[in-house]
N, C-alpha and C positions, 0 to 999 in steps of 0.2 A: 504494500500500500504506500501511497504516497507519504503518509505524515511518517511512517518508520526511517524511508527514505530521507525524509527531511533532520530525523531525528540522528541518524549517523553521518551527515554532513553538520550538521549540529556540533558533535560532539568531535569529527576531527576540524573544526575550526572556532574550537571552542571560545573562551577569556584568555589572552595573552598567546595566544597560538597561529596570530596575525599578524607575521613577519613583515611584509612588504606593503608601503603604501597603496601600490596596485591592487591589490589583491581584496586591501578594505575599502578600497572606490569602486571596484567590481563591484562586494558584497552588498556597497550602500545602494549602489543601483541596483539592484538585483528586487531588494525590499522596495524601494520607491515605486518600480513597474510592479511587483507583487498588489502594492496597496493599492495603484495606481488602475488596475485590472481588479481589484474587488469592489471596487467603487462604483466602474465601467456599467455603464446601462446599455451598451452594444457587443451583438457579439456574430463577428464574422460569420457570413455568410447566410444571417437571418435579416428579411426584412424589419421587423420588428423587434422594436428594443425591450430590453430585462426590463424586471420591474428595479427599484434602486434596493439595494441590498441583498438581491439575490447572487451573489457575487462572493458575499462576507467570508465564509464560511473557509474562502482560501486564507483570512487573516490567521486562522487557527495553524497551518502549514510554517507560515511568516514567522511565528511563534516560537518551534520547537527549533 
């Protein structure tokens, strides 16, 4: 499942295990499109847009 997966990238880039500036400007970009996408009331390839917060549920991912 996804959130597992989220949770062992989690933990090999844990607190202090963020060597390279790179790497935590990736990661800050990574959560800003994450948040950025749960918010998102469109979603490719539907006419019709989400209702708003039908989205959330990925913040829970963002999370672990």
């Amino acid at each position: 499942m996804i959130e597992n997966q989220a949770q062992r990238l989690s933990a090999s880039l844990g607190v202090g295990k963020l060597s390279g500036r790179h790497l935590a400007s990736a990661l800050l970009g990574f959560v800003k499109e994450g948040v950025r996408f749960a918010f998102s009331t469109k979603e490719p390839g539907y006419e019709e847009e989400l209702p708003l917060g039908a989205q959330l549920p990925f913040l829970r991912i963002l999370t672990k």
